[in-house]
Jmol script that loads the backbone (N, CA, C; Angstrom):
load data "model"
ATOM      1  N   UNK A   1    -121.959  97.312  63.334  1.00  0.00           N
ATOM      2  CA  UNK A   1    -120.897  97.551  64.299  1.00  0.00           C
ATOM      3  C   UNK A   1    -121.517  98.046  65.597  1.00  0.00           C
ATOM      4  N   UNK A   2    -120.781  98.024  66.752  1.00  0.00           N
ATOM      5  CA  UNK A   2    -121.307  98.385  68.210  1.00  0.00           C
ATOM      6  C   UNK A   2    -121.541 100.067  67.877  1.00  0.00           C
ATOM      7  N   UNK A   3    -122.086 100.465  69.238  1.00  0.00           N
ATOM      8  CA  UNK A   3    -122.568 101.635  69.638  1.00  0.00           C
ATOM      9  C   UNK A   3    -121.609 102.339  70.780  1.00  0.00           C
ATOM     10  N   UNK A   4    -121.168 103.287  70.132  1.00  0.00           N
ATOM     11  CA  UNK A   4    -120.409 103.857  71.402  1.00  0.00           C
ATOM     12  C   UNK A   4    -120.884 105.301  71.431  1.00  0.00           C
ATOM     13  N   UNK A   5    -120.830 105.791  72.984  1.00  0.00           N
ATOM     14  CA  UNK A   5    -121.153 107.168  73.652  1.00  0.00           C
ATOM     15  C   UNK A   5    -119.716 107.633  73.846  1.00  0.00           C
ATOM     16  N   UNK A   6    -119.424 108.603  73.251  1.00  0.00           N
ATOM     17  CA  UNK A   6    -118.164 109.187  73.548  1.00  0.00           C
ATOM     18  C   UNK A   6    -118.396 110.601  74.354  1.00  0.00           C
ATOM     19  N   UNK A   7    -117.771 111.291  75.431  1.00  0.00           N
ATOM     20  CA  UNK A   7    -118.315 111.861  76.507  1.00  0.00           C
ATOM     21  C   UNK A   7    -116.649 112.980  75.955  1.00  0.00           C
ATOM     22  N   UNK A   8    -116.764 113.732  75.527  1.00  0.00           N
ATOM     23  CA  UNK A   8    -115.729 114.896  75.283  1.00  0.00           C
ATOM     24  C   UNK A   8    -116.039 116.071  75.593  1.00  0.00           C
ATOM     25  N   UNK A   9    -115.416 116.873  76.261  1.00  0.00           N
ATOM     26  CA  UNK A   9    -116.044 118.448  76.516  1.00  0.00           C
ATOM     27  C   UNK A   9    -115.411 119.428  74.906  1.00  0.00           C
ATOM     28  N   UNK A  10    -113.642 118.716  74.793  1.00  0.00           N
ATOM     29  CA  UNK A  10    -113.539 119.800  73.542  1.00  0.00           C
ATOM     30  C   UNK A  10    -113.933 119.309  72.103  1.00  0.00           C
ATOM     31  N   UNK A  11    -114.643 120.556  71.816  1.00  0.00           N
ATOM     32  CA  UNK A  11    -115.354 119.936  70.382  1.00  0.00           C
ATOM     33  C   UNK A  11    -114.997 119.881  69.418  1.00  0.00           C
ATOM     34  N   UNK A  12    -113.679 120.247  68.469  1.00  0.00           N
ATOM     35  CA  UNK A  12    -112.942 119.768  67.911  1.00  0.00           C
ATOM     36  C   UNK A  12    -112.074 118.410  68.335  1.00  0.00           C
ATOM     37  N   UNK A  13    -111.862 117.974  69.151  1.00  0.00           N
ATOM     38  CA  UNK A  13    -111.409 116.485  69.606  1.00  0.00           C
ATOM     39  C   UNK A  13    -112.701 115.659  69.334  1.00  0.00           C
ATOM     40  N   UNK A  14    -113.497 115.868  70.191  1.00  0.00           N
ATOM     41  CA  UNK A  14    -114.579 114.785  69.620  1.00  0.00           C
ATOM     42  C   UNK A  14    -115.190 115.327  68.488  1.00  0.00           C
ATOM     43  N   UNK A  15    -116.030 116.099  67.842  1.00  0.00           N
ATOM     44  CA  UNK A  15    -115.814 115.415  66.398  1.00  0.00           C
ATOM     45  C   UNK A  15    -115.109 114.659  65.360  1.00  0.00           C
ATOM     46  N   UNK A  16    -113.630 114.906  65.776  1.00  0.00           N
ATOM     47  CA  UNK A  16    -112.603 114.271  64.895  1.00  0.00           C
ATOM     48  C   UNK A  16    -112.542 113.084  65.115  1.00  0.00           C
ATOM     49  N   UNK A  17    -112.944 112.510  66.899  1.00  0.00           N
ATOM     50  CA  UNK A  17    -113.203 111.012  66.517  1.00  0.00           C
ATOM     51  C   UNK A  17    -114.224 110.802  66.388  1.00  0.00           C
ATOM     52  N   UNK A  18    -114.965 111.346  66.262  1.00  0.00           N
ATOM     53  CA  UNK A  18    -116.545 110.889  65.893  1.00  0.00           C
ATOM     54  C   UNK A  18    -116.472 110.646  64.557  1.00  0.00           C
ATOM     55  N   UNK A  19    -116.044 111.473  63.789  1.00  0.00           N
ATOM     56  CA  UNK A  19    -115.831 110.767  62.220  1.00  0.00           C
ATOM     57  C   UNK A  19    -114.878 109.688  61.907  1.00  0.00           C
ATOM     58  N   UNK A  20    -113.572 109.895  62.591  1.00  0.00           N
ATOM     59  CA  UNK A  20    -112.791 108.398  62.729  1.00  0.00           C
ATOM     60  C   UNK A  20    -113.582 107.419  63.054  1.00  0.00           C
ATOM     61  N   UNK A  21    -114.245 107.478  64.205  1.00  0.00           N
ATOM     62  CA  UNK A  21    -115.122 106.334  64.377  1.00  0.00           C
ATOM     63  C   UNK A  21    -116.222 106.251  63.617  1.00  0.00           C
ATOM     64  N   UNK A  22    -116.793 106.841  63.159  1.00  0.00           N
ATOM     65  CA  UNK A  22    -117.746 106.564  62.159  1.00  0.00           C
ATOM     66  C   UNK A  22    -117.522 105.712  60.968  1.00  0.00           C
ATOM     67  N   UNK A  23    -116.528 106.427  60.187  1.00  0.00           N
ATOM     68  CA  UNK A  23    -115.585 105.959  58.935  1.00  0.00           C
ATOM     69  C   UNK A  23    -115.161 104.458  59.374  1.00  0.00           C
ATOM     70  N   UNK A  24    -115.156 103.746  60.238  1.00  0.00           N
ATOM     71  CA  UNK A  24    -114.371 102.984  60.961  1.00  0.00           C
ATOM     72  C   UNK A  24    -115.602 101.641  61.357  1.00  0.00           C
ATOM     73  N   UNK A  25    -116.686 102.077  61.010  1.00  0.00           N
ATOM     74  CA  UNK A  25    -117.896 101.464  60.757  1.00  0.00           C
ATOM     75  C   UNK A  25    -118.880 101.364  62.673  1.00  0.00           C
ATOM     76  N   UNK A  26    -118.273 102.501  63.184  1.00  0.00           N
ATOM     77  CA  UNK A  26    -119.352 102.406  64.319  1.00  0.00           C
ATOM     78  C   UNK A  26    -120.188 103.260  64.530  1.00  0.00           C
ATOM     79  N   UNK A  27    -121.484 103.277  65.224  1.00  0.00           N
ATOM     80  CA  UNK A  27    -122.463 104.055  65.656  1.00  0.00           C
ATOM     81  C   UNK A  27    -122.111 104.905  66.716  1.00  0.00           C
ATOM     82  N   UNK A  28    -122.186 106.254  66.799  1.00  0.00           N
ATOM     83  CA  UNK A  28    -121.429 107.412  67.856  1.00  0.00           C
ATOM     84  C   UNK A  28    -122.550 108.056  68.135  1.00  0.00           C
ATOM     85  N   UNK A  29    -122.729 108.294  69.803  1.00  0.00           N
ATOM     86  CA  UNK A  29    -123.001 109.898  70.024  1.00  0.00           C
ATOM     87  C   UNK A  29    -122.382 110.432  70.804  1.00  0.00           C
ATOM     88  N   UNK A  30    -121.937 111.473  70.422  1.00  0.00           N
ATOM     89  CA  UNK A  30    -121.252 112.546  71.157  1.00  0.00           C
ATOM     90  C   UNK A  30    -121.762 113.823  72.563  1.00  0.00           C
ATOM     91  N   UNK A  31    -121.504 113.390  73.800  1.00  0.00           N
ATOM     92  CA  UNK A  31    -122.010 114.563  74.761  1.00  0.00           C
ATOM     93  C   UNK A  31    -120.674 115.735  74.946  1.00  0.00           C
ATOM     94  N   UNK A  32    -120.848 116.427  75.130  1.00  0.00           N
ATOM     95  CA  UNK A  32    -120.068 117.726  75.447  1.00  0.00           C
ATOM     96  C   UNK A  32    -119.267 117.245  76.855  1.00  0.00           C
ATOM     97  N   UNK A  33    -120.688 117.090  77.603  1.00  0.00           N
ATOM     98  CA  UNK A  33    -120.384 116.875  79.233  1.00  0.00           C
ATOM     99  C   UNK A  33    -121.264 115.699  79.558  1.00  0.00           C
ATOM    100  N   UNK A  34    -120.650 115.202  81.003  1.00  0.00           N
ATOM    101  CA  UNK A  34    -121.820 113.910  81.375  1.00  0.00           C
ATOM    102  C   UNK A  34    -122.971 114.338  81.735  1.00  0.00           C
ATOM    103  N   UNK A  35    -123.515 115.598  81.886  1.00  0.00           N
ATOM    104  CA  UNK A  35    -124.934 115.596  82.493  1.00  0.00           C
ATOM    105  C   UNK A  35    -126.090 114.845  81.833  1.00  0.00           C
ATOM    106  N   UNK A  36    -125.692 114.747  80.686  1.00  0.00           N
ATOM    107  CA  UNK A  36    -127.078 113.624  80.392  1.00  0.00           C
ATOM    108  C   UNK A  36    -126.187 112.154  79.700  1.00  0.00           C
ATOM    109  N   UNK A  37    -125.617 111.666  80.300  1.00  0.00           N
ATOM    110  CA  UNK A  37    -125.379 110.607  79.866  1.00  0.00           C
ATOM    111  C   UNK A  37    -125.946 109.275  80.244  1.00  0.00           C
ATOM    112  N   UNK A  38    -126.376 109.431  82.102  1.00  0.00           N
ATOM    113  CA  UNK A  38    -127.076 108.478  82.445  1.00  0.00           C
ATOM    114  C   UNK A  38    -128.515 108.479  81.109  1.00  0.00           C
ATOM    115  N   UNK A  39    -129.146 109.517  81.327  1.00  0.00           N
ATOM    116  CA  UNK A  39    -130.523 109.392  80.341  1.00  0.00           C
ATOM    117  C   UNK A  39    -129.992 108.830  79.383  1.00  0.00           C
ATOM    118  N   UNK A  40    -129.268 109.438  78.075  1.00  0.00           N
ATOM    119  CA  UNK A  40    -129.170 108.496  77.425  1.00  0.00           C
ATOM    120  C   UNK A  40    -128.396 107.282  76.877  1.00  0.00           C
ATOM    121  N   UNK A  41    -127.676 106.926  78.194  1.00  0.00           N
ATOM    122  CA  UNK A  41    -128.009 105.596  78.128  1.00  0.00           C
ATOM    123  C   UNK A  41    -128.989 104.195  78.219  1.00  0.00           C
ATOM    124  N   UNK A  42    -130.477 105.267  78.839  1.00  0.00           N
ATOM    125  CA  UNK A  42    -131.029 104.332  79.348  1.00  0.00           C
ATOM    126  C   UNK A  42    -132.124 104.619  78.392  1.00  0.00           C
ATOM    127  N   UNK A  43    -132.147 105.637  77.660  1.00  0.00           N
ATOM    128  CA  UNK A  43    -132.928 105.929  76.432  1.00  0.00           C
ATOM    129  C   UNK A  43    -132.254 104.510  75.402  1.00  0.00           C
ATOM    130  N   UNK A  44    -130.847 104.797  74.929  1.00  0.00           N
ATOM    131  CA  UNK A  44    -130.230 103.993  73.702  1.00  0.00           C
ATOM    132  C   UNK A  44    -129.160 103.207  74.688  1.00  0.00           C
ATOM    133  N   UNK A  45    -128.803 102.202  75.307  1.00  0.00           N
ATOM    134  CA  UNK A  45    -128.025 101.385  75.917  1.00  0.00           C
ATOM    135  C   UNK A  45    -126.713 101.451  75.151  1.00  0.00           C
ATOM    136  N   UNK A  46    -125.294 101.845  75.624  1.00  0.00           N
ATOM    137  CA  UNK A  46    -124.033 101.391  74.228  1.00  0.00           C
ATOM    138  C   UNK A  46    -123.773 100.222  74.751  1.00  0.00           C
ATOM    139  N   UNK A  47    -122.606  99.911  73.886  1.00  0.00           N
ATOM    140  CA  UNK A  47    -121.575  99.027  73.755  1.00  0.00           C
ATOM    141  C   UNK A  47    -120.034  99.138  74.664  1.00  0.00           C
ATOM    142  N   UNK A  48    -120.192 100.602  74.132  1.00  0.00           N
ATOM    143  CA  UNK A  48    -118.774 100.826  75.390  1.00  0.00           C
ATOM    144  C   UNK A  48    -118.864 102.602  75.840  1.00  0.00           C
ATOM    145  N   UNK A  49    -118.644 103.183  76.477  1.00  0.00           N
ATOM    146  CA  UNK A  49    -118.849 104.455  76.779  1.00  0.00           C
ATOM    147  C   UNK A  49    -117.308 104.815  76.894  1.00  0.00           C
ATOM    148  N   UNK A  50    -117.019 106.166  76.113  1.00  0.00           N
ATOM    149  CA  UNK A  50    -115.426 106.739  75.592  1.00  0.00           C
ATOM    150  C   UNK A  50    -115.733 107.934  76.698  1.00  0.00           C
ATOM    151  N   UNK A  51    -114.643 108.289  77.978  1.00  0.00           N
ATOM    152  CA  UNK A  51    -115.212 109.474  78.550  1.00  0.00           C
ATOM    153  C   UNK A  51    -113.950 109.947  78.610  1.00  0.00           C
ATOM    154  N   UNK A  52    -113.762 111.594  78.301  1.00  0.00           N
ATOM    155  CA  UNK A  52    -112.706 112.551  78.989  1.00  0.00           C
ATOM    156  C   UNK A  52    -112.675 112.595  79.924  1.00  0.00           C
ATOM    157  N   UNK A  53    -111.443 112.412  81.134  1.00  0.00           N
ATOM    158  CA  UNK A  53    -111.121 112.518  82.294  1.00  0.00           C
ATOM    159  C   UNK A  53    -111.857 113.798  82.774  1.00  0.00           C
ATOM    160  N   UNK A  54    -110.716 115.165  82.197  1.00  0.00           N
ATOM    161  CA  UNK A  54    -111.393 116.208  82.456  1.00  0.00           C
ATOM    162  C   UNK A  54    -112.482 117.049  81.697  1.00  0.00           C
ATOM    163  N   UNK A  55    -113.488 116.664  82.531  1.00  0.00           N
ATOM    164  CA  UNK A  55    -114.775 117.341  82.133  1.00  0.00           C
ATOM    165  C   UNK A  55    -115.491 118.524  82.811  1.00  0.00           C
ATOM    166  N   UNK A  56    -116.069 119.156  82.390  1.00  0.00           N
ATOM    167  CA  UNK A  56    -116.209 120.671  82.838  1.00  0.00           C
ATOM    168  C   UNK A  56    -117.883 119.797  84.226  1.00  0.00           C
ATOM    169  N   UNK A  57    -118.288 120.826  84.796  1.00  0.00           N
ATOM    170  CA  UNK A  57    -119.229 120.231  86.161  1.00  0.00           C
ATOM    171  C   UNK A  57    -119.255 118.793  86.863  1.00  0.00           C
ATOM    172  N   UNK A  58    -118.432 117.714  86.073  1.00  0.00           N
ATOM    173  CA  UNK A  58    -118.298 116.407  86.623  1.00  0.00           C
ATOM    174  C   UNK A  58    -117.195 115.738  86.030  1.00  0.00           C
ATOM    175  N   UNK A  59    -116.300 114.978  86.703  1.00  0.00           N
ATOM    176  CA  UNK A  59    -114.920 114.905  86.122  1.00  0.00           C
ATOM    177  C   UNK A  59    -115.302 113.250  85.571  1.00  0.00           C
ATOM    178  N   UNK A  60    -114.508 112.674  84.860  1.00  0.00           N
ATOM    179  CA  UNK A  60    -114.826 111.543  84.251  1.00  0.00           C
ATOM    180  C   UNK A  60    -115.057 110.458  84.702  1.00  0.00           C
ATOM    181  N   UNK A  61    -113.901 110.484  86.542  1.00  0.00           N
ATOM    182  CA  UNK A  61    -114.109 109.333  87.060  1.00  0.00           C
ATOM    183  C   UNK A  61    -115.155 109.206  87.950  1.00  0.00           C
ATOM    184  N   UNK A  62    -115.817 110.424  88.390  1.00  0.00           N
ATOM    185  CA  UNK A  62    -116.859 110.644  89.387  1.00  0.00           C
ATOM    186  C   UNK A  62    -117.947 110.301  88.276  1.00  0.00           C
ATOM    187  N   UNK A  63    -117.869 110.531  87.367  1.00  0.00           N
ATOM    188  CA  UNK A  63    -119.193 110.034  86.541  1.00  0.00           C
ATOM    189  C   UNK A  63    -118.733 108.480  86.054  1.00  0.00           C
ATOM    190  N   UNK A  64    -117.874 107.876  85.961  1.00  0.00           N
ATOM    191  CA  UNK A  64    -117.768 106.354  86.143  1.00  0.00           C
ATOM    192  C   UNK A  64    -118.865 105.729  87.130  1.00  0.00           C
ATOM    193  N   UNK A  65    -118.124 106.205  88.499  1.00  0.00           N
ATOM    194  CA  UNK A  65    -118.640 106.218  89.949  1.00  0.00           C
ATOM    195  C   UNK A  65    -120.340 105.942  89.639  1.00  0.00           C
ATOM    196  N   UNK A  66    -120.982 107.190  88.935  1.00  0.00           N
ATOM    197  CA  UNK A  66    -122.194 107.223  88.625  1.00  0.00           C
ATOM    198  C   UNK A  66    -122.590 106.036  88.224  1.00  0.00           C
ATOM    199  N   UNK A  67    -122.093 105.748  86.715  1.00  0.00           N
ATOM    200  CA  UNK A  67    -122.817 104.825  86.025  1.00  0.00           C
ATOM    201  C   UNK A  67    -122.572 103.560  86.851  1.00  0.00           C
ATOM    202  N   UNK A  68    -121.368 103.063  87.637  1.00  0.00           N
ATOM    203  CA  UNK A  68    -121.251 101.716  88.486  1.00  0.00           C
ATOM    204  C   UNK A  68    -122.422 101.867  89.591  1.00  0.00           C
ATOM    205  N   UNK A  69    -122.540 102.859  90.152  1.00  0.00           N
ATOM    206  CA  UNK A  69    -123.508 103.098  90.984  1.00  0.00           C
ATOM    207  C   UNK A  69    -125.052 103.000  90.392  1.00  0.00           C
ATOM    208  N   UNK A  70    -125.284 103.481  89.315  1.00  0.00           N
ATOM    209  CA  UNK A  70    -126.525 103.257  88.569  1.00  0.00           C
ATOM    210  C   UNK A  70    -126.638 102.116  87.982  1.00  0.00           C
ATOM    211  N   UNK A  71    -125.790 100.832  87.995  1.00  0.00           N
ATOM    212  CA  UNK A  71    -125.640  99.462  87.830  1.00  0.00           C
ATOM    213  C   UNK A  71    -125.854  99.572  86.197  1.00  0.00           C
ATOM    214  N   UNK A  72    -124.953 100.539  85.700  1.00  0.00           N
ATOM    215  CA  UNK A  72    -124.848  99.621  83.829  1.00  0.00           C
ATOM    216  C   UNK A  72    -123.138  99.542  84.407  1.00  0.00           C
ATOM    217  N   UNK A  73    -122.979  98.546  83.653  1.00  0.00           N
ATOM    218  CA  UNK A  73    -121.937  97.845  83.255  1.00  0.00           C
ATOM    219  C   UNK A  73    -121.517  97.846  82.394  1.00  0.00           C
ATOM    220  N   UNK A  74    -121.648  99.086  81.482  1.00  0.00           N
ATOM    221  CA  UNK A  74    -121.182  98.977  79.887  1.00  0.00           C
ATOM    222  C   UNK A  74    -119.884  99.506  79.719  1.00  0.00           C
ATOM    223  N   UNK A  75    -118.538  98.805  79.571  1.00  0.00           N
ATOM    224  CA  UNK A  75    -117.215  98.950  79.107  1.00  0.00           C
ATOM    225  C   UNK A  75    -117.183 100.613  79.059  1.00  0.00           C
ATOM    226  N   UNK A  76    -115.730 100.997  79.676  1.00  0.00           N
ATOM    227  CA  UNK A  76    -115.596 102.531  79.798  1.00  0.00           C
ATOM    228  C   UNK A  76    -114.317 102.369  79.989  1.00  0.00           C
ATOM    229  N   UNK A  77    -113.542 102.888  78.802  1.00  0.00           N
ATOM    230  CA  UNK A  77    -112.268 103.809  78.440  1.00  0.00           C
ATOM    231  C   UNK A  77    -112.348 105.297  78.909  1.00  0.00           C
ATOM    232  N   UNK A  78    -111.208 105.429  79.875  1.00  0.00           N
ATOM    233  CA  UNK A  78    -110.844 107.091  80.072  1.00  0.00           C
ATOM    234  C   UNK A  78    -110.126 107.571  79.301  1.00  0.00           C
ATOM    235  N   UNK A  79    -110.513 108.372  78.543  1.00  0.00           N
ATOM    236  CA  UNK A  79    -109.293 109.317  77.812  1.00  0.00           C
ATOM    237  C   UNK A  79    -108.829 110.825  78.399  1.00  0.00           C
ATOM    238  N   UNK A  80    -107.819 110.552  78.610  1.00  0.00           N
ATOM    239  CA  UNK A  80    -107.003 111.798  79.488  1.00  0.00           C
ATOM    240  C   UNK A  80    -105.319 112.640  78.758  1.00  0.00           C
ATOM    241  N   UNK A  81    -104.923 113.280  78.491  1.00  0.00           N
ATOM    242  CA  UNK A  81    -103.881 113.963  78.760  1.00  0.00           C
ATOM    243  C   UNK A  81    -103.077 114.105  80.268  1.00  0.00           C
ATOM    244  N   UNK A  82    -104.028 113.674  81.164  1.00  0.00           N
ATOM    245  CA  UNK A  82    -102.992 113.800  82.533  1.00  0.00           C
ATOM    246  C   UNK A  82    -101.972 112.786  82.494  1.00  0.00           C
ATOM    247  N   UNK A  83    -100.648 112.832  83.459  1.00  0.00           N
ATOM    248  CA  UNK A  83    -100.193 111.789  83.460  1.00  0.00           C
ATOM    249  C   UNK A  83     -99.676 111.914  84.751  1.00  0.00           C
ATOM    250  N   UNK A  84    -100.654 111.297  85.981  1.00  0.00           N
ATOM    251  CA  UNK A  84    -100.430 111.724  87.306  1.00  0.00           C
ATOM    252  C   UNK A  84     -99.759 110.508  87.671  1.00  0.00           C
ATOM    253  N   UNK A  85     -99.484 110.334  89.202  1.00  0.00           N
ATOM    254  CA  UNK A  85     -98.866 108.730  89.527  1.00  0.00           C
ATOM    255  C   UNK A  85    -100.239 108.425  89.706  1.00  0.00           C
ATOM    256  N   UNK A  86    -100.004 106.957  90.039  1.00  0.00           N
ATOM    257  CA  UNK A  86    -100.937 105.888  90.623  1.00  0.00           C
ATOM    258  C   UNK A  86    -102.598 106.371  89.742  1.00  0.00           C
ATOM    259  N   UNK A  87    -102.351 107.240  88.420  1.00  0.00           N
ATOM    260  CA  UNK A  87    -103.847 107.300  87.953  1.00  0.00           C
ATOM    261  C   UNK A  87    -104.227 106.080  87.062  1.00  0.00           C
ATOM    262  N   UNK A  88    -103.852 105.331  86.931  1.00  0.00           N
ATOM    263  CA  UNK A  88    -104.174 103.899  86.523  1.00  0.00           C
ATOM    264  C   UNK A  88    -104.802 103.218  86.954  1.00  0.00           C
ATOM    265  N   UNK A  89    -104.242 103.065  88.334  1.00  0.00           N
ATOM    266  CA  UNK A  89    -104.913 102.271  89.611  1.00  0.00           C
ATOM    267  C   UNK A  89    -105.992 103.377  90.133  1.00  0.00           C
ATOM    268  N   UNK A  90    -105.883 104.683  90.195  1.00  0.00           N
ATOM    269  CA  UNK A  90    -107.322 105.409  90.457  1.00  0.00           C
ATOM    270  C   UNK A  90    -108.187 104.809  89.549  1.00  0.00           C
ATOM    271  N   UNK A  91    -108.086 105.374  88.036  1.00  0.00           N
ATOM    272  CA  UNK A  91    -109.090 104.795  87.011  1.00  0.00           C
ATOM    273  C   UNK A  91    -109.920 103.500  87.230  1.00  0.00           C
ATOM    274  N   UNK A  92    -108.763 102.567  87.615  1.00  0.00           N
ATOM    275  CA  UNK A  92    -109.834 100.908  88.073  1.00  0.00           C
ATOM    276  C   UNK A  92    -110.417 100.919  89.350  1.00  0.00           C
ATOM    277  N   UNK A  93    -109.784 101.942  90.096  1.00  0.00           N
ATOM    278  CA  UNK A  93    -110.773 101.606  91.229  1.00  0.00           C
ATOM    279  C   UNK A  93    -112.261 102.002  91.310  1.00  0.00           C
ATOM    280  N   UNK A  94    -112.337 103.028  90.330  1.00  0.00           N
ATOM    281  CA  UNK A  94    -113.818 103.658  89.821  1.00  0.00           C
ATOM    282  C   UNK A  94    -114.698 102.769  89.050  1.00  0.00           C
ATOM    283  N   UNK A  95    -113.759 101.972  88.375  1.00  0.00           N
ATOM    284  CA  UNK A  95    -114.937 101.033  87.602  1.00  0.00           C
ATOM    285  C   UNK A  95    -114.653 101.076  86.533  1.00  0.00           C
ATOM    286  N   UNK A  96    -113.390 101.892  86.085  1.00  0.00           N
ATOM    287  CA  UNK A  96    -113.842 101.608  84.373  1.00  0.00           C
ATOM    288  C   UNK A  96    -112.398 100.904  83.897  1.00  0.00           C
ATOM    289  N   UNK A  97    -113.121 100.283  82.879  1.00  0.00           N
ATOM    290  CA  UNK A  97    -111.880  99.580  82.112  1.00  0.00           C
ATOM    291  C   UNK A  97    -110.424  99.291  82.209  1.00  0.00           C
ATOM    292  N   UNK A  98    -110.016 100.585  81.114  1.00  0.00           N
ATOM    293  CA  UNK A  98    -109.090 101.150  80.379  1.00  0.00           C
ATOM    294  C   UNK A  98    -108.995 102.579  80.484  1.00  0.00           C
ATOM    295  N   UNK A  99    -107.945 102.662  80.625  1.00  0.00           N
ATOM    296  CA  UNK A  99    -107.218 103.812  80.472  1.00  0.00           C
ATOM    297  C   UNK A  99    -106.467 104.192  79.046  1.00  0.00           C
ATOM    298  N   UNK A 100    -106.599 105.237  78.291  1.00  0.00           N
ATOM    299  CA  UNK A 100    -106.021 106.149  77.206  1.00  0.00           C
ATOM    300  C   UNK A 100    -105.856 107.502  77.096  1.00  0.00           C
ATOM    301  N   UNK A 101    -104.209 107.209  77.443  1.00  0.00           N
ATOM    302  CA  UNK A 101    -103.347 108.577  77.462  1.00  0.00           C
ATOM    303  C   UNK A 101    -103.380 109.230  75.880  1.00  0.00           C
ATOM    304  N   UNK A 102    -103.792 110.682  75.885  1.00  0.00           N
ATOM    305  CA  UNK A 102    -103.718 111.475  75.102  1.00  0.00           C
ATOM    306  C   UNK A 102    -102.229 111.892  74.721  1.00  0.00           C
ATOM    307  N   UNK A 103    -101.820 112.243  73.814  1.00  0.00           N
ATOM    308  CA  UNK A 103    -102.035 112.130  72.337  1.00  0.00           C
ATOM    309  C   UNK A 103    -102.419 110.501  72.548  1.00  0.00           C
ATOM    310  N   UNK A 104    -102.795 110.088  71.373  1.00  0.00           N
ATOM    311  CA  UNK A 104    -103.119 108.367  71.179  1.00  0.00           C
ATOM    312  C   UNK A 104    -103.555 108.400  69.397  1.00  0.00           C
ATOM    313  N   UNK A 105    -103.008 106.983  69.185  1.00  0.00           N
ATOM    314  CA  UNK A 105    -102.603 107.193  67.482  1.00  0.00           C
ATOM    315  C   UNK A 105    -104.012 105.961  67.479  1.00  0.00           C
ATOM    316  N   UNK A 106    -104.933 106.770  66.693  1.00  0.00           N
ATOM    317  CA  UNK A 106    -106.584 107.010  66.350  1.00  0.00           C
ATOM    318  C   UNK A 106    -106.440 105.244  65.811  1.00  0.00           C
ATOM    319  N   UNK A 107    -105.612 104.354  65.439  1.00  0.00           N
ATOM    320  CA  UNK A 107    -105.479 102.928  65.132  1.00  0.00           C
ATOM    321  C   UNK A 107    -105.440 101.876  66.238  1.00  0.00           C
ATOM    322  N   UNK A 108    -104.780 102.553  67.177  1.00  0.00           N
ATOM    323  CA  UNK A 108    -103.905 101.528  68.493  1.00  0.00           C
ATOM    324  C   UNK A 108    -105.877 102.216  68.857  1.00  0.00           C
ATOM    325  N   UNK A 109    -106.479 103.195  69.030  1.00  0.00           N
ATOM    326  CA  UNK A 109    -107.391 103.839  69.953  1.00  0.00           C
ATOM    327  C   UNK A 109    -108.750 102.389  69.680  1.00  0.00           C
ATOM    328  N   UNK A 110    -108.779 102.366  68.392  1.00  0.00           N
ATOM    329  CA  UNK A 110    -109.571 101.809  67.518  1.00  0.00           C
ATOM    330  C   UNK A 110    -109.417  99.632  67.892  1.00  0.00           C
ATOM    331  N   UNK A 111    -108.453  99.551  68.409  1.00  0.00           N
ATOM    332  CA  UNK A 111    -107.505  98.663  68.362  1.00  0.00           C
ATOM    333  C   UNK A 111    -108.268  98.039  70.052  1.00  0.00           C
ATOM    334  N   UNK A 112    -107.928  98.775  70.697  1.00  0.00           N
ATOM    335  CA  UNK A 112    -107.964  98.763  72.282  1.00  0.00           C
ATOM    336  C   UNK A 112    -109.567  98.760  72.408  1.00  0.00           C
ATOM    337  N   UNK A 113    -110.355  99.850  71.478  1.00  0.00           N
ATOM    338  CA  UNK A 113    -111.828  99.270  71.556  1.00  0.00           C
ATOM    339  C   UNK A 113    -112.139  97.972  71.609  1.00  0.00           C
ATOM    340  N   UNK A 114    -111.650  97.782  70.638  1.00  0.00           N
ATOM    341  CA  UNK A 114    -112.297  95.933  69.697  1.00  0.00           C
ATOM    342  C   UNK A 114    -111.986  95.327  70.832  1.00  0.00           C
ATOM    343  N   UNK A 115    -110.823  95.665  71.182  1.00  0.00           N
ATOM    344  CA  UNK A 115    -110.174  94.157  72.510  1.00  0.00           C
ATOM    345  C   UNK A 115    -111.504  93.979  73.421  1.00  0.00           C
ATOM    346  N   UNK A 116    -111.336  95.122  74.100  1.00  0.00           N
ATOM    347  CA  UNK A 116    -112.573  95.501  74.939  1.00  0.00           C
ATOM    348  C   UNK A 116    -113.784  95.256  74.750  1.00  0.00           C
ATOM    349  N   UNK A 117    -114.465  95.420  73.525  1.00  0.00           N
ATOM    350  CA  UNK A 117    -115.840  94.896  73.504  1.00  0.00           C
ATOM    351  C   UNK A 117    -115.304  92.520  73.405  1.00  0.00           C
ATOM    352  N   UNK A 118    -114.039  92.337  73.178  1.00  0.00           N
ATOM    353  CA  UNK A 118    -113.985  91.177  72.593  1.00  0.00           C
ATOM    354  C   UNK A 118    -114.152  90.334  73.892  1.00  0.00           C
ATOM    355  N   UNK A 119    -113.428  91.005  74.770  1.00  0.00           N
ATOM    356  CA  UNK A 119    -113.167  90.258  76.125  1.00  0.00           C
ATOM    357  C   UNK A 119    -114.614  90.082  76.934  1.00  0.00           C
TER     358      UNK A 119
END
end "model"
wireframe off; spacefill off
backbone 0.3
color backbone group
């Protein structure tokens, strides 16, 4: 199965999908925060990169920004609890994907991956 970097600051949320996704037959690593995510991506390359909007020293879409700017192109879902106007159309203008509003039922989450790596 693909490789995904999931980028969560709270650590009970991402572990819980880190084992959903695991169980679920994919390869995970989990960062707290983006400060090292460029490295390792360029250490281990993913498949799709899972990032929390709000992240503690760099917010999710400014580190989008990053990685489009550092030219990987690897598929990026925001996962957020906000539900601001026009943050949809913010999200794409940064570069990434998809957007996933928190709460989100861990099947449809799982669901919206696959599409994404399919397309």
């Amino acid at each position: 199965m693909a490789y995904v970097v999931l980028v969560e600051d709270d650590a009970l949320v991402r572990k819980l999908l880190e084992k959903r996704l695991i169980a679920a037959g994919w390869h995970v690593s989990g960062l707290r925060d983006g400060r090292g995510l460029l490295a390792q991506l360029e250490a281990h390359p993913a498949d799709l990169i899972l990032i929390d909007l709000g992240l503690p020293h760099i917010d999710g879409l400014a580190l989008v920004e990053q990685l489009r700017a550092a030219g990987i192109d690897t598929p990026v879902m925001i996962l957020t609890a906000y539900d601001l106007p026009h943050l949809q159309a913010t999200v794409h203008s940064t570069g990434a994907n998809e957007l996933v509003r928190k709460p989100y039922d861990p099947d449809e989450l799982l669901r919206r991956m696959q599409r994404l790596l399919a397309a």
